[in-house]
N, C-alpha and C positions, 0 to 999 in steps of 0.2 A: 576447334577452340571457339571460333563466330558462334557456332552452332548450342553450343554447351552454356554459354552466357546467353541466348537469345530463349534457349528452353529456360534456364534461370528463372530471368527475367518477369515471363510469363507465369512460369510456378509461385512468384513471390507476388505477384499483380493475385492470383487465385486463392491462395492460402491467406491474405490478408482480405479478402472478398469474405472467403469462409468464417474464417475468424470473427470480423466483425460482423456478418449475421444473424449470429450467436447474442449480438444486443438488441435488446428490445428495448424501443425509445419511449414506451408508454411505463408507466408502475403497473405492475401485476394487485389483480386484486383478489387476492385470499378469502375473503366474508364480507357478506356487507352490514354483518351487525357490528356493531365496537365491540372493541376487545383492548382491556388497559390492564395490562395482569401486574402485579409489581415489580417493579426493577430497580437496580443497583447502579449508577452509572460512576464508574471507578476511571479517575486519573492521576496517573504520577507524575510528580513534577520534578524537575531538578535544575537548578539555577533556570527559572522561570519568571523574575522580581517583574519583567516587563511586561508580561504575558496574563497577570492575576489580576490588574481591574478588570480586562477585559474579558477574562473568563469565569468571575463573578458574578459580575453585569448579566451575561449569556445563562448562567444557571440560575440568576433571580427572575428571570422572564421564563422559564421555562413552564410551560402549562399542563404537562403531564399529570393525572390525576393522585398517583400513589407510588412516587420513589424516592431513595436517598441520593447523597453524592455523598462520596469518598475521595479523600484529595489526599493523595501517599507520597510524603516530601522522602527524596530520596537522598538523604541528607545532602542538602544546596551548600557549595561553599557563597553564595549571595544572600539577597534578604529574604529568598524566598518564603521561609520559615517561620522570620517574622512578622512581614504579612500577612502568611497562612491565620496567626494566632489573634492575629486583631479580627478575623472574620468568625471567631465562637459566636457571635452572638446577632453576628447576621439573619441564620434561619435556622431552625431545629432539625431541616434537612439536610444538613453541610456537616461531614464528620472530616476532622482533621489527624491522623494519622501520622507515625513516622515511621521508613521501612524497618520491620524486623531483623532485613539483611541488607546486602550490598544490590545494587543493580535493577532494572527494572523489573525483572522478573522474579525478585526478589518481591516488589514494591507491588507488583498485581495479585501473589499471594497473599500480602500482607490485607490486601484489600479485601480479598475474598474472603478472608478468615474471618473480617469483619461485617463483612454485608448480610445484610439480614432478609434479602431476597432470593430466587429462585434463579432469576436471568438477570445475567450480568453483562452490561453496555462496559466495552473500552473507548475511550480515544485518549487524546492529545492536548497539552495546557495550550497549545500555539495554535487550535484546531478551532474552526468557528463552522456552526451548526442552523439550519434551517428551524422555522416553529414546528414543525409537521415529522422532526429527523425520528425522536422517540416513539412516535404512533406508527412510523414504517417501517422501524428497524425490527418493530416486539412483531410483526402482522403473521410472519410467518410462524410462529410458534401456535397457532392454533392446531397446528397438524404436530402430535406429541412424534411424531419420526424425527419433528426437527431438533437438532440440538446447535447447530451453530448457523450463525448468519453472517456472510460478509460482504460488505458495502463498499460504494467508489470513495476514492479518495486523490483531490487534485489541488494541484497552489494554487494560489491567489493571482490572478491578473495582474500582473504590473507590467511597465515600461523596459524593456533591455530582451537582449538578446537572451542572456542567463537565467532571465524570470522565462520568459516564454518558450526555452530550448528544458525546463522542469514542467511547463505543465504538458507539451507534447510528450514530453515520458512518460508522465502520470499517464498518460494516456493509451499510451502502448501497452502499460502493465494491468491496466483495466481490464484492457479488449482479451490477455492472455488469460488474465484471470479470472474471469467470468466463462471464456471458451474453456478454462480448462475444469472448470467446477461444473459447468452445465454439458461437459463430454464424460462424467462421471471419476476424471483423473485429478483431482485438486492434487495444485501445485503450490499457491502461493496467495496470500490473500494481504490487508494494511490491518497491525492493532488498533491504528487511528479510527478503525470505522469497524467496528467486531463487536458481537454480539452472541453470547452461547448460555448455556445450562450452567448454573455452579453445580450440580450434578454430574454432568458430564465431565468436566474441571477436574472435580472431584474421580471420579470411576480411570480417567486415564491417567493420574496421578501428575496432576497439572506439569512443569518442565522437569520433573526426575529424570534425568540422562542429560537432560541438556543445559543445567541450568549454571552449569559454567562457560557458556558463550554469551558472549556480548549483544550479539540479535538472536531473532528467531522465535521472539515472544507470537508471534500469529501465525510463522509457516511450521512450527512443530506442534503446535498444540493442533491448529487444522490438519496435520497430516495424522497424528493419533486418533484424533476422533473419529477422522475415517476408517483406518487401521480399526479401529473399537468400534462403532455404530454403522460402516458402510458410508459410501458417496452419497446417498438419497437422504442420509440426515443431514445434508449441508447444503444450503443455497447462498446464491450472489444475486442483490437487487440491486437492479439499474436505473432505478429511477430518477429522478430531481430530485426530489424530498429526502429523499436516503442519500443524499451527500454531502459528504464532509470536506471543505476545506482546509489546506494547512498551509502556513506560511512560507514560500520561496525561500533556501538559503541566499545569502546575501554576496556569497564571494564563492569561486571556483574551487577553490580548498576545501571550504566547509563542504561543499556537495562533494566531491572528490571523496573525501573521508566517508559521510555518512554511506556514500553506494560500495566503498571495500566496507562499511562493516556489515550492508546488505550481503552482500554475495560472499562476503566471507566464509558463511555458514555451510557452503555447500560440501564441503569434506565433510560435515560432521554425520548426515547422514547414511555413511557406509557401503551405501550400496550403489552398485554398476549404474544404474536406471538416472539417480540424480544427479549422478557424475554427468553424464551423457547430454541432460535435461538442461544442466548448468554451461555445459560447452559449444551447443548447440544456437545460443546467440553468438558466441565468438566464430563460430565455424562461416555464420551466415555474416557478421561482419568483415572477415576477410577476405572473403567472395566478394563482397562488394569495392574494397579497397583492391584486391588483385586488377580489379576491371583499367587499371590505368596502364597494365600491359598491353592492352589492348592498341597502344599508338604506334608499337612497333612491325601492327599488322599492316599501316598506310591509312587510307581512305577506308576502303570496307572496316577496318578496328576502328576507326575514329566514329564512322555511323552506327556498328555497335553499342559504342563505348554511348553516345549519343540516346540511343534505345534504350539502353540498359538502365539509363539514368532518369531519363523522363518517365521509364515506367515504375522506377521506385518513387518517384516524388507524385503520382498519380497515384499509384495503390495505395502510398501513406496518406495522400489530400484527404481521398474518400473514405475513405475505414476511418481517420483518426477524426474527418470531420462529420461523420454520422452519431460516432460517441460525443464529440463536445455538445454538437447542437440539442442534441436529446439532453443534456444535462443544461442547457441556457446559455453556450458558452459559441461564440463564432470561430472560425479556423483562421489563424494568423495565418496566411499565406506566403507573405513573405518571411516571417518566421520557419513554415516550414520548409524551404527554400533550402533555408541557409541551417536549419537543424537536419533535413536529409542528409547534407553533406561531411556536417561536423560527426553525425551520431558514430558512425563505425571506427572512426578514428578513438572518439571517447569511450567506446566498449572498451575498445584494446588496452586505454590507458587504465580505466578501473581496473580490467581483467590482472596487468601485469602486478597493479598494487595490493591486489588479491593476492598474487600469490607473495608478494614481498611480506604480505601481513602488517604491516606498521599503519597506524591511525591514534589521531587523538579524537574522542567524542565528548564533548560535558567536562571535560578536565578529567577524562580517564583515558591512560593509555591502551590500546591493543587489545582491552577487554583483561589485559594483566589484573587491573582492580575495576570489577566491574561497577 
């Protein structure tokens, strides 16, 4: 049993070494000629009233030489809508939109159908972007294999436990998601920071099969394109300039809700492989929480247990502090302290609300009315 958690230990000290090597803390450089090809940058909004000077503001400074914005209100029960309509006359680049259908996935078709470009940028009304985000997000599309790009995405710095226990998340799902698109297995990528083909969009027949769940606007549409084009048409850029911020939920609850309606998804796609894919954080957080059996062994299980745990707050220090610092961002230490500790407890409790299935998001239940 000593032995079994000490191999552990080590293995998870390794695989999180590997993992993060997989990030490269420079931006990759594709050409050195400029390249500005047109683009579409589509966001849906839904009760967002507080969120639109701010993300006005950010698309009137934007310097990009040749693109629209699309703003797809997803019918707000706030004012979002009515603000949208006092901004007609802002720029002749700002098209105002209402979804065709229900949901956001609804609301990114609707966009599409509308854009009048080739390559289509997603994010976020909550989402605040760098001057240089546009010129890093298109760089890769010089190489025509590419059809989809997907970029980091991380909250904003604040004070609290709960802001800083979100961006070390953000941060774990980077490191996975970058390792697992550059090991040629894309698993999961943010809409908030996506970038692809309306071609592509178009050839895999945008969310057909799945466009009655409530998530999974970024991780079905990337897993078809794979399925359709191959792994080599997709890349993840790590750089500064290619990321996107989003705002920290404000209360336990609302994070609580939005990660079951993340993981929710994971039955939908059928097969053994994402079952296993989906289970395999909960497998590695109970091994961690098992470890407190460990005191029934004396002295030898208390210095395990001891091991066991400085080597996960080590392995997570340097992996997760390699991705911030590359991105501008320093490692709360004592943050992650005290989020090594909490996080396996809070896998379990998403995991069990998972399967309970109950959430409210946006004033929609369950994905019942998306």
């Amino acid at each position: 049993m000593l032995s079994f958690y000490l191999i552990w230990s080590l293995s998870y000290f390794l695989l999180l070494w590997w993992m993060s090597s997989y990030w490269k803390e420079e931006a990759v450089e594709f050409s050195k000629h400029e390249y500005y090809p047109s683009l579409t940058l589509l966001i849906p909004l839904r009760n967002e009233q507080e969120n639109i000077p701010r993300l006005i503001s950010q698309i009137q400074q934007i310097a990009y030489p040749d693109f629209q914005v699309i703003l797809i209100d997803d019918h707000s029960e706030d004012r979002t809508y009515e603000l949208l309509k006092t901004l007609n006359d802002v720029s002749p680049k700002i098209h105002i939109v209402i979804n065709n259908g229900v949901g956001k996935k609804a609301a990114i078709e609707t966009g599409i159908k509308n854009a009048k470009n080739e390559l289509i940028l997603c994010t976020d009304a909550d989402c605040t972007w760098g001057s240089n985000w546009l010129n890093q997000m298109v760089k890769p599309f010089q190489d025509p294999k590419i059809q989809l790009i997907a970029g980091p995405v991380i909250s904003k710095t604040k004070q609290g436990f709960l802001e800083s226990f979100q961006q070390l998340e953000w941060i774990s799902i980077l490191m996975v998601s970058n390792f697992a698109i550059k090991k040629s297995n894309p698993i999961m990528c943010s809409a908030a920071n996506l970038c692809y083909r309306k071609s592509a969009f178009e050839k895999v027949n945008g969310y057909a099969g799945n466009e009655h769940l409530a998530s999974g606007d970024d991780e079905f549409l990337l897993k078809k394109i794979n399925t359709s084009f191959g792994p080599e048409a997709i890349t993840y850029l790590t750089g500064k300039e290619s990321l996107i911020l989003t705002e920290p939920e404000n209360k336990w609850k609302k994070l609580f809700a939005q990660r079951v309606r993340w993981a929710g998804k994971w039955k939908a796609h059928g097969s053994f492989i994402h079952a296993a894919i989906a289970l395999i954080p909960v497998l590695v957080q109970i091994i961690w929480i098992s470890t407190v059996s460990l005191f029934i062994l004396g002295t030898a299980g208390f210095f395990v247990f001891l091991v066991c745990w400085v080597a996960k707050i080590l392995s997570e220090g340097r992996s997760f502090g390699r991705i911030l610092r590359s991105l501008g961002y320093p490692l709360p230490k004592r943050m992650l302290l005290m989020t090594s500790f909490f996080h396996p407890v809070y896998v379990l409790w998403v995991s069990f609300g998972t399967l309970k299935g109950n959430f409210v998001w946006k004033g929609r239940v369950n994905g019942r009315s998306l």
